[in-house]
C-alpha positions in Angstrom: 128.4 116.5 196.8 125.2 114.4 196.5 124.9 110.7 196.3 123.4 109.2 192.7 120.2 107.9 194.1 120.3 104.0 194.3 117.2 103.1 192.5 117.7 101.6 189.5 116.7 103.8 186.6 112.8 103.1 184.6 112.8 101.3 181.7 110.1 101.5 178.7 107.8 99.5 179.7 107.6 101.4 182.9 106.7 104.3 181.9 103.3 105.9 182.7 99.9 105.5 180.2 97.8 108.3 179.7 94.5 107.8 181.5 91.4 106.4 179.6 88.8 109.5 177.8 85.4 109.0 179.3 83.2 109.5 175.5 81.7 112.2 176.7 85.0 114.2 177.7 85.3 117.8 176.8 88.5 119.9 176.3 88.1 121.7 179.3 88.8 118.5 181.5 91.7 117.3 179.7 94.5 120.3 180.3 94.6 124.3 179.8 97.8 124.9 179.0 99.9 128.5 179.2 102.4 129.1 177.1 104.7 131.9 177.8 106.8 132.3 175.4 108.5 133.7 171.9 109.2 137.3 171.1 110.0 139.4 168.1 112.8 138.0 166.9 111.9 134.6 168.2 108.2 134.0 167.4 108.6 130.1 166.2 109.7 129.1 169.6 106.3 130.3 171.0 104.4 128.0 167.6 106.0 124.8 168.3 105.8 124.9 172.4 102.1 125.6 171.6 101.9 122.7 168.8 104.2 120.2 171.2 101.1 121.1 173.8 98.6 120.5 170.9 100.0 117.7 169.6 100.4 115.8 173.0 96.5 116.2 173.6 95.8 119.2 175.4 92.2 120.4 175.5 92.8 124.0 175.3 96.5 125.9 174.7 96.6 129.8 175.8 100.0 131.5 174.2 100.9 134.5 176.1 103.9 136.6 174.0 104.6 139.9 173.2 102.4 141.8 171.1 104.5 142.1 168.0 104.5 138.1 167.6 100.9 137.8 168.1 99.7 138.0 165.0 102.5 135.6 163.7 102.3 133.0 166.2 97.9 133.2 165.6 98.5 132.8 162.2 100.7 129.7 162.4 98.9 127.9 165.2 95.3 128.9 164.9 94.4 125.9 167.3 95.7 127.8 170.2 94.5 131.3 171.3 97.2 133.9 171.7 97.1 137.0 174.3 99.3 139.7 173.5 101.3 141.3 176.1 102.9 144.9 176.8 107.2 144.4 175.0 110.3 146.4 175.3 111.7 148.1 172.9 113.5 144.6 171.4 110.2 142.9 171.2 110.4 141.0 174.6 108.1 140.8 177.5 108.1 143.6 179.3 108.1 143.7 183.3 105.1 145.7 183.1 103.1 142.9 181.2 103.8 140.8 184.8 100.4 142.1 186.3 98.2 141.2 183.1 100.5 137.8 182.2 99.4 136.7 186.3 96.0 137.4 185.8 95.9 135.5 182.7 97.3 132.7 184.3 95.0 132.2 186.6 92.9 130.4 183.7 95.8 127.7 183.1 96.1 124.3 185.0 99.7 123.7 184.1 102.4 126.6 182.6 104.9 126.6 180.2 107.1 129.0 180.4 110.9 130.0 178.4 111.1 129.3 174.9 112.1 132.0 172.8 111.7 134.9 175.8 114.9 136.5 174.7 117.3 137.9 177.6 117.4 140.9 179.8 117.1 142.2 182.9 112.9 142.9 182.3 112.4 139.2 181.3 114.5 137.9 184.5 112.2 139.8 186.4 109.5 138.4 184.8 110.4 135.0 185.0 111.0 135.3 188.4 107.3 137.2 189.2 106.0 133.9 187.8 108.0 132.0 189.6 107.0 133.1 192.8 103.2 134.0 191.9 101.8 131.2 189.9 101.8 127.9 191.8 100.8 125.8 189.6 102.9 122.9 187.6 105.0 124.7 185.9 107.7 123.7 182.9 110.9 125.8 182.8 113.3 125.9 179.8 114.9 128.1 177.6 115.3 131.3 178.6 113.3 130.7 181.5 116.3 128.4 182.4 118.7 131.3 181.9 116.6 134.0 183.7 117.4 132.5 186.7 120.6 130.9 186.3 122.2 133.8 188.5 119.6 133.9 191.3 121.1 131.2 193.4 117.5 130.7 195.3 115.1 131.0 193.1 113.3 127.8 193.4 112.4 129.1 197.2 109.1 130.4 196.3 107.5 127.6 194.8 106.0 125.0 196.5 104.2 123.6 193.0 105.6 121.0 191.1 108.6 122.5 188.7 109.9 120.5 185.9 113.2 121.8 184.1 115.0 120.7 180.6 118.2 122.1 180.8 120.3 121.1 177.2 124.2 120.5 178.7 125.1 124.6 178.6 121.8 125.9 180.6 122.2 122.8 182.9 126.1 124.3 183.5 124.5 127.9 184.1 122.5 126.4 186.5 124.7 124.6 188.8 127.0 127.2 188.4 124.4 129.9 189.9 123.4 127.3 192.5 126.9 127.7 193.7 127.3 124.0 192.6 130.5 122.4 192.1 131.2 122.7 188.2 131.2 119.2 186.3 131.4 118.1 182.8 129.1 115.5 182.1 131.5 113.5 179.7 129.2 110.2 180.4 125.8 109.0 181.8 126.9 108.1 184.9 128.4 111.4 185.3 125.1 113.4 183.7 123.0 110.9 186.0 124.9 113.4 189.1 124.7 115.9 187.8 120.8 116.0 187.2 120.4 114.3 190.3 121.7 117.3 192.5 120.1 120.1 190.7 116.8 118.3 191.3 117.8 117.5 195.1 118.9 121.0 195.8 115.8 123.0 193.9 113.0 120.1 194.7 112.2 120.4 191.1 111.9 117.2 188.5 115.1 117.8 186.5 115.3 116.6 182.6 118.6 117.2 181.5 118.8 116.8 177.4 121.0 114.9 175.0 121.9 111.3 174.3 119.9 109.4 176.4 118.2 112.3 178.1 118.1 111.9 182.3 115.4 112.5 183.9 115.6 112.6 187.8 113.2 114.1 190.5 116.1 113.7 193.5 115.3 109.9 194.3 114.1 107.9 191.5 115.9 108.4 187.4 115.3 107.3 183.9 117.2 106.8 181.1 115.7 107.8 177.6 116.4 105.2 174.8 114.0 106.7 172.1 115.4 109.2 170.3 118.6 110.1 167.3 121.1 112.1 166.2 118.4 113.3 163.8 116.5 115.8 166.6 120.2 118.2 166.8 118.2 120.7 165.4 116.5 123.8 166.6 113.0 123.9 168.2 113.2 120.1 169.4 113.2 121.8 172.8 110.5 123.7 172.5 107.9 120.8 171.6 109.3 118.9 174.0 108.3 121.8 176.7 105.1 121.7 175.2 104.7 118.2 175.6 105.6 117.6 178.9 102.6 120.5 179.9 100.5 118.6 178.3 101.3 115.5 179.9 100.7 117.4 183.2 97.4 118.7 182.1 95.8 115.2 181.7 96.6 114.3 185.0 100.0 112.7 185.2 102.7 113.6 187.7 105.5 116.3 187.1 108.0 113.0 187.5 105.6 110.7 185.2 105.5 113.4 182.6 108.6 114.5 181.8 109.8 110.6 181.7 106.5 110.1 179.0 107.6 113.2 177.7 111.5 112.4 176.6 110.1 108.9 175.8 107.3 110.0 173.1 109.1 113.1 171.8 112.1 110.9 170.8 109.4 108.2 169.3 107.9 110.5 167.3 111.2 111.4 165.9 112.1 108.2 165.0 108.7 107.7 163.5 109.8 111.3 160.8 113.4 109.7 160.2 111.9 106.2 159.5 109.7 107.7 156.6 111.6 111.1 156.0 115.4 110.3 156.4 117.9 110.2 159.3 118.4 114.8 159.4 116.8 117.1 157.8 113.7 116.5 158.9 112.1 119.6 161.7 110.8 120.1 165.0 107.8 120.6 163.5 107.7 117.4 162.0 108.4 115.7 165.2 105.6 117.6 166.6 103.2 116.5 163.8 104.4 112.4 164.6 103.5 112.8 169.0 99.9 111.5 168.1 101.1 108.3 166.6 104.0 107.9 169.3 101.4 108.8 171.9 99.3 105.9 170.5 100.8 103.3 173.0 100.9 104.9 176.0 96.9 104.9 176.2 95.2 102.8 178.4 93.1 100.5 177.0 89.5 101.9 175.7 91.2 105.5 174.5 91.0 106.8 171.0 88.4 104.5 169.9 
């Protein structure tokens, strides 16, 4: 079983700024994000990875869902463009979308790719074709997460950077298709190993959700702080995918990105309970509050 890695976990004021726009900066140069994402039954998740994206200051967001949610998912974000792709007959991706969703992708700089997908044996195979196609920085949660929780190698085909943000139950699907040694994760210690060897075995930056959300890349970890009891609700996860892509896109590490990633998306939702109430308030509301969270963690001479 793998060591927790010595290094003392990142603290706040640690964490990495988003670089300084030049003035004359156009939304080609700051991120073109893929979305793939949502389904019939589960359009939203596609709208609020797309809006997390948005929201976190991504020049340009490309959905790519199946072809019964397009017109929902256009209609509710019309910020982000939306490709409609050949579905099953339950409204998923199908398999045989995998040749137009690669060529598609080929316009991104940083994927997205999970939320909402629904499960089956097509959309494994799909997952999977991306996987192993697109190397690019890629963001894996969701159902992307559960697509390959029984291929015990999957990671094998990437040499890109891969970010994944397992909640608890995907992270025990994981390790437990990994061949990992099952472990309940009953305190942060404990979820600080845990993330730690899924992110030394698969090379991939590993965020694993919850209380205190860990991120670890295999040597170095933090410790969110942000954050409450406020977010157990659904969708969080689905910005949060969005977010971290977009973080990628303007030029941060995978490592640097989810750790500004966990730390702004749980800002932003203490921003909504400070003015809204501690629950009840959404994931899209949390969405709406990343600009102001983002606001100090520009360098100096941004958004003026």
């Amino acid at each position: 079983m793998a060591e927790v890695s010595s290094g003392s976990p990142r603290h706040a004021f640690e964490l990495p700024r988003l670089p300084a726009r030049a003035p004359e900066t156009h939304k080609g140069e700051v991120g073109r994000v893929a979305v793939v994402a949502g389904s019939r039954d589960m359009p939203g998740a596609a709208i609020l990875a797309a809006r997390g994206a948005l929201r976190g200051g991504a020049g340009l967001v490309r959905v790519f869902a199946p072809a019964s949610a397009h017109a929902i998912v256009a209609a509710a974000e019309p910020c982000a463009m939306v490709s409609p792709l050949a579905e099953d007959g339950a409204g998923r991706i199908a398999f045989g979308a995998l040749p137009a969703l690669l060529e598609g992708l080929s316009w991104a700089d940083v994927v997205a790719l999970g939320p909402g997908l629904g499960t089956g044996e097509e959309q494994s195979r799909v997952v999977l074709g991306v996987l192993s196609c697109v190397q690019k920085p890629l963001v894996l949660d969701a159902d992307g997460l559960n697509a390959v929780a029984e291929q015990p190698t999957w990671w094998s085909g990437r040499d890109a950077a891969t970010i994944l943000t397992p909640h608890p139950g995907e992270m025990a699907r994981l390790r437990g298709g990994a061949g990992l040694v099952e472990i309940r994760p009953v305190d942060h210690a404990t979820r600080v190993l845990v993330a730690t060897e899924v992110a030394r075995l698969t090379s991939a930056v590993t965020v694993l959700k919850g209380r205190h959300t860990v991120v670890c890349d295999g040597r170095s970890t933090y410790a969110n702080s942000s954050g409450n009891s406020g977010m157990a609700t659904g969708g969080m996860g689905d910005v949060l995918t969005g977010l971290i892509a977009a973080l990628v896109g303007q030029g941060l590490g995978a490592f640097q990105a989810a750790c500004l990633g966990v730390c702004v998306h749980g800002q932003a939702a203490d921003l909504v309970a400070e003015t809204s109430g501690p629950v009840g308030y959404l994931a899209r509301d949390v969405a709406e509050a990343l600009p102001r969270a983002l606001r100090g963690h520009i360098k100096a001479g941004d958004g003026r």
